[in-house]
Gaussian input, Z-matrix of N, CA and C with variables (Angstrom, degrees):
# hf/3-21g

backbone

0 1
 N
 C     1     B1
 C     2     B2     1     A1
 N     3     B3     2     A2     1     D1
 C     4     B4     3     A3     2     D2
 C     5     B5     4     A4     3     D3
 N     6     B6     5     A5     4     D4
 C     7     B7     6     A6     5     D5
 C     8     B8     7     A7     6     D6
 N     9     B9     8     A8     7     D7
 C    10    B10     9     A9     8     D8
 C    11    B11    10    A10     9     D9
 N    12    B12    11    A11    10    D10
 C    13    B13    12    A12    11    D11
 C    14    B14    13    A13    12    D12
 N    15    B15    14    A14    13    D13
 C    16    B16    15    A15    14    D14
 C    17    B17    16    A16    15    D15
 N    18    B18    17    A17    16    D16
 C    19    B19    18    A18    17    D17
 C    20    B20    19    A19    18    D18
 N    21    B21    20    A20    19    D19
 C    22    B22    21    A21    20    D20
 C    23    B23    22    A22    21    D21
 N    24    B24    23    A23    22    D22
 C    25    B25    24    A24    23    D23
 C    26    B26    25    A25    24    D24
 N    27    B27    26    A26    25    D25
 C    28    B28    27    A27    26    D26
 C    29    B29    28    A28    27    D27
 N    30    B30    29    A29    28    D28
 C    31    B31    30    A30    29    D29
 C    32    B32    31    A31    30    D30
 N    33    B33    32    A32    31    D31
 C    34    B34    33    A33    32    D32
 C    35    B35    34    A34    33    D33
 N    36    B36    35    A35    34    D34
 C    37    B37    36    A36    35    D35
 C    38    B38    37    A37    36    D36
 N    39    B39    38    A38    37    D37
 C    40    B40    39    A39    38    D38
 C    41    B41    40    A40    39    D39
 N    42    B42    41    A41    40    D40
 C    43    B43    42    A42    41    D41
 C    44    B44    43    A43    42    D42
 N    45    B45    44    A44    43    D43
 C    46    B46    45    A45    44    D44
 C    47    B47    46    A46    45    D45
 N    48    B48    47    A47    46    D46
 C    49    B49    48    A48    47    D47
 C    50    B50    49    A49    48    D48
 N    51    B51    50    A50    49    D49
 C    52    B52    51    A51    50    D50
 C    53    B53    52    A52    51    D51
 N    54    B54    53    A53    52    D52
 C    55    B55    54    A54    53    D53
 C    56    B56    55    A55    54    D54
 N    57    B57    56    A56    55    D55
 C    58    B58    57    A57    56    D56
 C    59    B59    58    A58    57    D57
 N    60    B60    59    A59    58    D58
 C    61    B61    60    A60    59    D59
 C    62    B62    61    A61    60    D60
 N    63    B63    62    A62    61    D61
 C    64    B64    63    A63    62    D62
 C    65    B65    64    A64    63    D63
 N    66    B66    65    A65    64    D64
 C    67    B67    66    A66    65    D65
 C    68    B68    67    A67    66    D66
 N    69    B69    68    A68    67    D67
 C    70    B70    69    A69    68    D68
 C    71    B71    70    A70    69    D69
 N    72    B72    71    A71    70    D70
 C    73    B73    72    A72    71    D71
 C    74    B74    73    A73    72    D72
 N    75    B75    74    A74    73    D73
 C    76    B76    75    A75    74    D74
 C    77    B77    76    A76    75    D75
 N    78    B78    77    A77    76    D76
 C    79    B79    78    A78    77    D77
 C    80    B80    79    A79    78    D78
 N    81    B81    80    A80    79    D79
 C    82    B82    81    A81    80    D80
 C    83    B83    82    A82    81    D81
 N    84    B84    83    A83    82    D82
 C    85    B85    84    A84    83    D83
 C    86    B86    85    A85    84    D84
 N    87    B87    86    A86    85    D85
 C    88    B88    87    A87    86    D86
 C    89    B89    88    A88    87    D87
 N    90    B90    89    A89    88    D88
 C    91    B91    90    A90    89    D89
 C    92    B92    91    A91    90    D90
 N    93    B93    92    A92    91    D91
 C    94    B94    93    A93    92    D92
 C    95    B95    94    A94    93    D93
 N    96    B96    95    A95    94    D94
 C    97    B97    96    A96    95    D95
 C    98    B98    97    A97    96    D96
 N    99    B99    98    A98    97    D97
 C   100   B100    99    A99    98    D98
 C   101   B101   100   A100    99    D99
 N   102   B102   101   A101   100   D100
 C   103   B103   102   A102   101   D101
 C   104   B104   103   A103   102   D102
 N   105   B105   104   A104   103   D103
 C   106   B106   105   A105   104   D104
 C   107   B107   106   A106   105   D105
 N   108   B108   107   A107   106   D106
 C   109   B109   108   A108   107   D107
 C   110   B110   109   A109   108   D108
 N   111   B111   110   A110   109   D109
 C   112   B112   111   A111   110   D110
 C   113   B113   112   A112   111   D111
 N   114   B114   113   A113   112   D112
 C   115   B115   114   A114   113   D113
 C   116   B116   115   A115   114   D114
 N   117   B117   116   A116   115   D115
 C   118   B118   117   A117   116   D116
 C   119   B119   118   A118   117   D117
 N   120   B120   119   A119   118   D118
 C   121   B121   120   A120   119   D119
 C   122   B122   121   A121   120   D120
 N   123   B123   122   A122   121   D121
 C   124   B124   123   A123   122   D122
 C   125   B125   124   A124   123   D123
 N   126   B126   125   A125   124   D124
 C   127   B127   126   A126   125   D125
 C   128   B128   127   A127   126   D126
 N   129   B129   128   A128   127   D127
 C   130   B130   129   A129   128   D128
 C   131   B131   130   A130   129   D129
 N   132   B132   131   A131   130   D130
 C   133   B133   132   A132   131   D131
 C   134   B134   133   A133   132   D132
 N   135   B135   134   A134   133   D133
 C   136   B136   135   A135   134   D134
 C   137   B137   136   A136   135   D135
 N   138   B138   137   A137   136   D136
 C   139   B139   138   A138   137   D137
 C   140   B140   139   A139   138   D138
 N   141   B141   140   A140   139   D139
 C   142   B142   141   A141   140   D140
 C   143   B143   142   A142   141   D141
 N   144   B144   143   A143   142   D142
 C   145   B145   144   A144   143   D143
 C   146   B146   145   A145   144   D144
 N   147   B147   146   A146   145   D145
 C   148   B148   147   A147   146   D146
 C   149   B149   148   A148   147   D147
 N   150   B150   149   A149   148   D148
 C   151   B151   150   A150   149   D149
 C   152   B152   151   A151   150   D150
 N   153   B153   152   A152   151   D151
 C   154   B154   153   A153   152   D152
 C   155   B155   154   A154   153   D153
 N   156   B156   155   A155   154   D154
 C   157   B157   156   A156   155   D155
 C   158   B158   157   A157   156   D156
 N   159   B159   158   A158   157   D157
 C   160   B160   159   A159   158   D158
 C   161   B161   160   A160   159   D159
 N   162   B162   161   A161   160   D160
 C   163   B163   162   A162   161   D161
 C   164   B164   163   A163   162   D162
 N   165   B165   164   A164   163   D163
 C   166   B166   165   A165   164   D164
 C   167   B167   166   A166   165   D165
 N   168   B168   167   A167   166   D166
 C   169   B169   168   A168   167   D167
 C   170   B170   169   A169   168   D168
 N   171   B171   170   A170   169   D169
 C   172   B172   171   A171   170   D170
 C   173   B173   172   A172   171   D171
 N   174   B174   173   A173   172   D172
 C   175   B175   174   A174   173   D173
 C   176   B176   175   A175   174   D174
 N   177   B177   176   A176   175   D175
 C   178   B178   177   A177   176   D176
 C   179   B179   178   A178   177   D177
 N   180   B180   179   A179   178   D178
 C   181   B181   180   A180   179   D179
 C   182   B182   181   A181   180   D180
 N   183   B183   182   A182   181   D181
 C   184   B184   183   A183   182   D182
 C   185   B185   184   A184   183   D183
 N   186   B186   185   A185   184   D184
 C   187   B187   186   A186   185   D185
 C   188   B188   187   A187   186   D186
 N   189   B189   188   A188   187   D187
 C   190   B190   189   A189   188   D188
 C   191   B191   190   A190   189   D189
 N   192   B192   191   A191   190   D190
 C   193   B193   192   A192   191   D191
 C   194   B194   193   A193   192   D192
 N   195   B195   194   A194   193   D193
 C   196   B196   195   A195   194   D194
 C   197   B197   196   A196   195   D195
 N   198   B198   197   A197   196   D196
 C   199   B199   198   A198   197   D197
 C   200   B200   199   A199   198   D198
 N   201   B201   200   A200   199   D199
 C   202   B202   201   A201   200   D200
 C   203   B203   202   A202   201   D201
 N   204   B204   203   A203   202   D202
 C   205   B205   204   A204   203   D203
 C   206   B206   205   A205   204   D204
 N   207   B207   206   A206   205   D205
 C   208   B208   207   A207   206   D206
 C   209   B209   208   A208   207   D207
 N   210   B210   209   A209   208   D208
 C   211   B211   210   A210   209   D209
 C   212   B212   211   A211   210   D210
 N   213   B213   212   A212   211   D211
 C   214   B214   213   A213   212   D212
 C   215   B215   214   A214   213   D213
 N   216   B216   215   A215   214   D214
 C   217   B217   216   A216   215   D215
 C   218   B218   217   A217   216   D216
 N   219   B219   218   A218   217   D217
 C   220   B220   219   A219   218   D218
 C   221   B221   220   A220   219   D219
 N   222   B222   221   A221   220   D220
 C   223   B223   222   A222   221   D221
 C   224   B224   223   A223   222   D222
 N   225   B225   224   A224   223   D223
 C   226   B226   225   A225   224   D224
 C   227   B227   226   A226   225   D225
 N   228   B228   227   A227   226   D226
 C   229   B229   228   A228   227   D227
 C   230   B230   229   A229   228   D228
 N   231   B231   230   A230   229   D229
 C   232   B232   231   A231   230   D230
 C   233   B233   232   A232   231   D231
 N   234   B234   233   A233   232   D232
 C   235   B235   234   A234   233   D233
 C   236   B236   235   A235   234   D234
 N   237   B237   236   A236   235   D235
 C   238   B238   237   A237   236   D236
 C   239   B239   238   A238   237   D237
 N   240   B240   239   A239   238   D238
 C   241   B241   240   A240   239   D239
 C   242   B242   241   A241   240   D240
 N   243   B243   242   A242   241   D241
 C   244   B244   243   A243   242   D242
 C   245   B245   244   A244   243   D243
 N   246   B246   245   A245   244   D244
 C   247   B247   246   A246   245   D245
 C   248   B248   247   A247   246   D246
 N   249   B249   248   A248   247   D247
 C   250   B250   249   A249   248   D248
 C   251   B251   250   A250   249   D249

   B1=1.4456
   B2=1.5241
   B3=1.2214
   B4=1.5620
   B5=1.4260
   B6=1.0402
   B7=1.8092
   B8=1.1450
   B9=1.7918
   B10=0.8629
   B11=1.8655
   B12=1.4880
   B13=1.7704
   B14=1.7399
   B15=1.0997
   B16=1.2750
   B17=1.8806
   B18=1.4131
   B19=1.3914
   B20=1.3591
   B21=1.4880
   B22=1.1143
   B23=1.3459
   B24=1.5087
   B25=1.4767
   B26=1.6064
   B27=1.2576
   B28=1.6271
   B29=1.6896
   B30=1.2884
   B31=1.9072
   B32=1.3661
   B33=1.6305
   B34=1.4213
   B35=1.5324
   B36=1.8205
   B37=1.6847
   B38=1.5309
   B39=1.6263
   B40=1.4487
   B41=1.3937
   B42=1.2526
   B43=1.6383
   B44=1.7360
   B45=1.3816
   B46=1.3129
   B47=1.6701
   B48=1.1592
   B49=1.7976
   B50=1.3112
   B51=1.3703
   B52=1.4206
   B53=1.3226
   B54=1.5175
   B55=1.2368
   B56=1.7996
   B57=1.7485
   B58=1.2054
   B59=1.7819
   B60=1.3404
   B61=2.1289
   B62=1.5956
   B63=1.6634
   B64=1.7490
   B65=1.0442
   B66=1.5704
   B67=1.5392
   B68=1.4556
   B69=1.8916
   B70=1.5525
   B71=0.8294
   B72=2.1248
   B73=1.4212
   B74=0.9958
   B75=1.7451
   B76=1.1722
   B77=1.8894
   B78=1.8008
   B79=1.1601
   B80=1.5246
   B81=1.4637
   B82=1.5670
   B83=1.0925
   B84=1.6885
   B85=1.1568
   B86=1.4107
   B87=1.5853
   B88=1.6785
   B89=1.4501
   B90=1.3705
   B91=1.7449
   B92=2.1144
   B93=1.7947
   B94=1.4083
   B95=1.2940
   B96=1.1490
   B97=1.2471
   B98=1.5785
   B99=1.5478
   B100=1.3455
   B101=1.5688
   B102=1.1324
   B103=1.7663
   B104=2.1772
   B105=1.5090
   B106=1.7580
   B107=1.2650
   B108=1.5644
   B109=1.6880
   B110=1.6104
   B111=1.5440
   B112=1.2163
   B113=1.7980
   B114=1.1558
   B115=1.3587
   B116=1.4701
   B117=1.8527
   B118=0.8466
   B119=1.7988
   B120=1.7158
   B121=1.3301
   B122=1.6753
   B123=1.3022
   B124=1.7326
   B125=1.1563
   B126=1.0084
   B127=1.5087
   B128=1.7943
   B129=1.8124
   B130=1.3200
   B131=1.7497
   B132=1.6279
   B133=1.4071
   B134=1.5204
   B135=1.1280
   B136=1.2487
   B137=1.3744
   B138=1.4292
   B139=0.9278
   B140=2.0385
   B141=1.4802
   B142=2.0798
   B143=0.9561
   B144=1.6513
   B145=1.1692
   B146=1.4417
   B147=1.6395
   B148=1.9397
   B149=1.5303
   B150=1.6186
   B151=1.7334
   B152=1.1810
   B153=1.0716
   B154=1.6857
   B155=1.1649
   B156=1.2091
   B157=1.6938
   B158=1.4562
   B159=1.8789
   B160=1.4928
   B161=1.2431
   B162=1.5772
   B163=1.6311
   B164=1.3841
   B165=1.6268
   B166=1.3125
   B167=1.8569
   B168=1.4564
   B169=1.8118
   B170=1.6477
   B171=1.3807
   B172=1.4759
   B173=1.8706
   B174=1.4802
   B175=2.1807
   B176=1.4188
   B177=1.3736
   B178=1.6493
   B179=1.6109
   B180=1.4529
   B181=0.9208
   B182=1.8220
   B183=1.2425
   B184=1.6548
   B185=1.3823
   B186=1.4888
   B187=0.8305
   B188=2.0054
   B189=0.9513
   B190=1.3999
   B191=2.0188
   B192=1.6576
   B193=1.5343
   B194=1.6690
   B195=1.0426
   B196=1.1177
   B197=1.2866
   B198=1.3170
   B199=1.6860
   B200=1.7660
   B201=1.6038
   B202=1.4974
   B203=1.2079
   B204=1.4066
   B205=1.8495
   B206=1.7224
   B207=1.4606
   B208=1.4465
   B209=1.4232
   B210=1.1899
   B211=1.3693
   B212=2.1333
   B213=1.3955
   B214=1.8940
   B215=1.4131
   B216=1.1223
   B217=2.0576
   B218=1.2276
   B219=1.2281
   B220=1.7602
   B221=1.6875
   B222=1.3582
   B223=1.7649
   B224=1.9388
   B225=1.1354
   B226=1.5013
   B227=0.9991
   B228=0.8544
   B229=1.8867
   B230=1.3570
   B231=1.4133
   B232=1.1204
   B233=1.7958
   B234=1.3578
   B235=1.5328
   B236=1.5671
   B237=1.8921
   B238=1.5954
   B239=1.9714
   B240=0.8915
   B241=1.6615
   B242=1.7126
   B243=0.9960
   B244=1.8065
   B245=1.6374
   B246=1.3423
   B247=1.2209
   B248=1.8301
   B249=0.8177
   B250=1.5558
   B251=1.8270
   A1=108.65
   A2=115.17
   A3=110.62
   A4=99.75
   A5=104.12
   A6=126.22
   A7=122.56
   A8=122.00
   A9=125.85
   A10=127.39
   A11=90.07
   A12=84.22
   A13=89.50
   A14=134.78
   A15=117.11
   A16=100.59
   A17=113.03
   A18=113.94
   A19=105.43
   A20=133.27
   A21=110.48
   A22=101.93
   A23=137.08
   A24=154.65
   A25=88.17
   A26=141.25
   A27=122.08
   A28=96.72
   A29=89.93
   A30=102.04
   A31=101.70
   A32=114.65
   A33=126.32
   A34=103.86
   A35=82.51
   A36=102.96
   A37=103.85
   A38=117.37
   A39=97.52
   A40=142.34
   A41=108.84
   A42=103.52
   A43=118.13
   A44=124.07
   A45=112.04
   A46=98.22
   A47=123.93
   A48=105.65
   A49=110.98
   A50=126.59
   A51=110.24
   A52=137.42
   A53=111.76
   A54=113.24
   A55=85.16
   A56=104.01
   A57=104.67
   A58=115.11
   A59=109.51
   A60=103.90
   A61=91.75
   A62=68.52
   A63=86.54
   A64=103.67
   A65=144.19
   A66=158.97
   A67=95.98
   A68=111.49
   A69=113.31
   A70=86.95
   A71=107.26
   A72=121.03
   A73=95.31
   A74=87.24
   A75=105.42
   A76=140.04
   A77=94.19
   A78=105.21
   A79=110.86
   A80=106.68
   A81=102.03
   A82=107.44
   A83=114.18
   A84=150.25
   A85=106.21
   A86=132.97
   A87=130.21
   A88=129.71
   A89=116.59
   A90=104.92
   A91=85.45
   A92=81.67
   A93=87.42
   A94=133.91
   A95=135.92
   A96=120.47
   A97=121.69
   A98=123.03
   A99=115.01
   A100=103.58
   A101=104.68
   A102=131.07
   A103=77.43
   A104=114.75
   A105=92.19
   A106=104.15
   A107=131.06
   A108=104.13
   A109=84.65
   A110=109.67
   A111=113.67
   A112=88.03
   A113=125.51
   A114=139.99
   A115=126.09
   A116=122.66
   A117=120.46
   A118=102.13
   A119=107.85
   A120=93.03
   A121=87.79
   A122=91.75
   A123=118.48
   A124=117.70
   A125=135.86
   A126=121.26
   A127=128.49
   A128=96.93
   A129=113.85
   A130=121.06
   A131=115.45
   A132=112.71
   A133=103.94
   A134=158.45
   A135=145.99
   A136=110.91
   A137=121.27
   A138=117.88
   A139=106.73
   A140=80.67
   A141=92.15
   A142=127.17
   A143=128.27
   A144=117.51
   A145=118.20
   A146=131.10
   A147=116.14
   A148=96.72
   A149=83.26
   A150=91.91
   A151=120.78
   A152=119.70
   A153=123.37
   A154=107.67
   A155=132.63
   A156=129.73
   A157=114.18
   A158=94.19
   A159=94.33
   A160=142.93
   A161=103.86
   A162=106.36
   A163=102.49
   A164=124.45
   A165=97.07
   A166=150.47
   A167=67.53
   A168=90.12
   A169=82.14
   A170=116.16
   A171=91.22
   A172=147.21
   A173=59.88
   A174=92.54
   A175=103.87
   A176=119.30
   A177=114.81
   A178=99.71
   A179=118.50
   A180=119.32
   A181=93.21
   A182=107.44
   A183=119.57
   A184=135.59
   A185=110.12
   A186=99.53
   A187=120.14
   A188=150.04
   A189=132.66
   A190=108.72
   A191=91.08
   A192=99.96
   A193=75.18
   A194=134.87
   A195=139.40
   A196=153.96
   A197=143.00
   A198=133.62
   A199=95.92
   A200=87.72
   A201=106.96
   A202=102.98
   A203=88.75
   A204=97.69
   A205=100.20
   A206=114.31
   A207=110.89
   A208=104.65
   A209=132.52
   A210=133.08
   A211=106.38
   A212=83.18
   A213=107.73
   A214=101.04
   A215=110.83
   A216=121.91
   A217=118.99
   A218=127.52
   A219=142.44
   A220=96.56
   A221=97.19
   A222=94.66
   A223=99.69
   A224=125.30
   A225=118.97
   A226=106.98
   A227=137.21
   A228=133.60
   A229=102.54
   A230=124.66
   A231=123.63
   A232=115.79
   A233=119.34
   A234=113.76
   A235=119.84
   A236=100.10
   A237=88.88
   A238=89.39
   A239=101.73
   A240=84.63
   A241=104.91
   A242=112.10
   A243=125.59
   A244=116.73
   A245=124.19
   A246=98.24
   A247=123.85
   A248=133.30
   A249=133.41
   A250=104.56
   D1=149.14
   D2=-174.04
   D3=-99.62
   D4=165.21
   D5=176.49
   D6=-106.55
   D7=-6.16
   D8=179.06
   D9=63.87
   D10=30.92
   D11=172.73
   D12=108.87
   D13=-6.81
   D14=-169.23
   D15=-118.23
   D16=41.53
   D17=164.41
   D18=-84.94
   D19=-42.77
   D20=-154.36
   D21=-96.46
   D22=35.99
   D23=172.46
   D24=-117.24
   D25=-9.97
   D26=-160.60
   D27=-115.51
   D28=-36.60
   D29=-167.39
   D30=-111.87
   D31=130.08
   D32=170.24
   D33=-69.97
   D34=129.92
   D35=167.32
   D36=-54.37
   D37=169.38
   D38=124.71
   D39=-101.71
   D40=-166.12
   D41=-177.85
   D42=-91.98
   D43=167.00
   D44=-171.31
   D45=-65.96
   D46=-9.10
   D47=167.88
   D48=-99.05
   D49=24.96
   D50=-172.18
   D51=104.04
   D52=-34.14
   D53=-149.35
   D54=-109.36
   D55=140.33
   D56=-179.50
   D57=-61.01
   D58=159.80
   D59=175.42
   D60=-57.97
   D61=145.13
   D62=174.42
   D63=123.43
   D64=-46.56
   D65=-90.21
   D66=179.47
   D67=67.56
   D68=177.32
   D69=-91.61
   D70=161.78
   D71=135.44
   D72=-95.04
   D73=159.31
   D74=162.72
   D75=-67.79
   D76=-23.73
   D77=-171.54
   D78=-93.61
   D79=14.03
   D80=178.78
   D81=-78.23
   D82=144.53
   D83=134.50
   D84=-8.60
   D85=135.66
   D86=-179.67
   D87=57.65
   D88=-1.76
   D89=-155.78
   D90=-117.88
   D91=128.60
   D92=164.81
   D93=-97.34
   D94=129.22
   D95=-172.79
   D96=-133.78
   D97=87.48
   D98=-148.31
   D99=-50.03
   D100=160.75
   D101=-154.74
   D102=-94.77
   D103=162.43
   D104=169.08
   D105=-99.50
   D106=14.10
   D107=174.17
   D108=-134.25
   D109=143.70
   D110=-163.49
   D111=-95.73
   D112=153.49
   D113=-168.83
   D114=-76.96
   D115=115.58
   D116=-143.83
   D117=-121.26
   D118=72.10
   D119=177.66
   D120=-133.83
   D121=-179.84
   D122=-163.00
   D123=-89.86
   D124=156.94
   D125=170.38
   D126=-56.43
   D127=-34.78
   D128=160.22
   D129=-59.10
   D130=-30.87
   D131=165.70
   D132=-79.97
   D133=-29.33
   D134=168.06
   D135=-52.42
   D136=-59.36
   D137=-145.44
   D138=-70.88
   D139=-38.20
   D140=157.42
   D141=-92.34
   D142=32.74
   D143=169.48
   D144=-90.81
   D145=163.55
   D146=176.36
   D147=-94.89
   D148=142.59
   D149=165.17
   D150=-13.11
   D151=-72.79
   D152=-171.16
   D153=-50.48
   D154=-56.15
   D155=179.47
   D156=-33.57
   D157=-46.98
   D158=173.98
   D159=-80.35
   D160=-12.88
   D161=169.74
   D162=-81.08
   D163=-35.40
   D164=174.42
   D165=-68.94
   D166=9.84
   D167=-167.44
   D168=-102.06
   D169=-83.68
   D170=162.95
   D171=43.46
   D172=-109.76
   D173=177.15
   D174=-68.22
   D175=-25.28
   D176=-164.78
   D177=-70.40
   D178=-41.06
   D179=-143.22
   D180=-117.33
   D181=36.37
   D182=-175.03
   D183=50.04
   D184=8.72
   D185=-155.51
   D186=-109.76
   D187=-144.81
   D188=-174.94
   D189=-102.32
   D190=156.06
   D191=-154.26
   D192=-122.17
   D193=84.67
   D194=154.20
   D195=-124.76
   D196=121.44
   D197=-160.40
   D198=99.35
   D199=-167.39
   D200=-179.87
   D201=-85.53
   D202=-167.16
   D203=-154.41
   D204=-77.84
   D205=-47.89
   D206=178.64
   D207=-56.49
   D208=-36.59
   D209=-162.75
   D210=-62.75
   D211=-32.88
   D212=-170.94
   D213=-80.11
   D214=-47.48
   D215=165.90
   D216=-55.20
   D217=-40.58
   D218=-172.85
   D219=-80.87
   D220=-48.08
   D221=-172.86
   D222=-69.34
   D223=-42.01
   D224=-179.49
   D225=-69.80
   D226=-21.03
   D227=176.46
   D228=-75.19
   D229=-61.10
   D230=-176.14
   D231=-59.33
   D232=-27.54
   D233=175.39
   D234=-90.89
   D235=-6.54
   D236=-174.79
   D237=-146.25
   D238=41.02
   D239=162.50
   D240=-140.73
   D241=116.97
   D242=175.66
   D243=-39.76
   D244=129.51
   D245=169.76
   D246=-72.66
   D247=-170.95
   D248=-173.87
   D249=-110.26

């Protein structure tokens, strides 16, 4: 029986790697996936943290690894530190 247009609402696409929804990687490209403890450093730990700390905080939390390192520090402050 047809559905009239409502198969591809009934049946999972797949994803651009293949794998039907449902079935993330982790290492894909675009997909966010909140981390379960949201990140608890200071502006004083940003500002001393090494690159790497910061792309990995970053990538965890999907989001872009781009510019220099202050540029990567300014952007994490701004997505995870509260104002007062």
């Amino acid at each position: 029986m047809s559905r009239g247009g409502m198969d591809s609402a009934v049946r999972p696409s797949p994803n651009m790697d293949g794998r039907p929804n449902g079935q993330h990687s982790r290492e894909r490209c675009g997909h966010f996936q909140m981390p379960l403890h949201y990140p608890r450093f200071t502006r004083a730990d940003y500002e001393s943290m090494p690159e790497w700390r910061v792309d990995c905080l970053l990538k965890e939390y999907g989001l872009p690894i781009t510019g220099n390192v202050e540029h990567k520090r300014k952007f994490a402050m701004g997505a995870f530190l509260w104002p007062n």
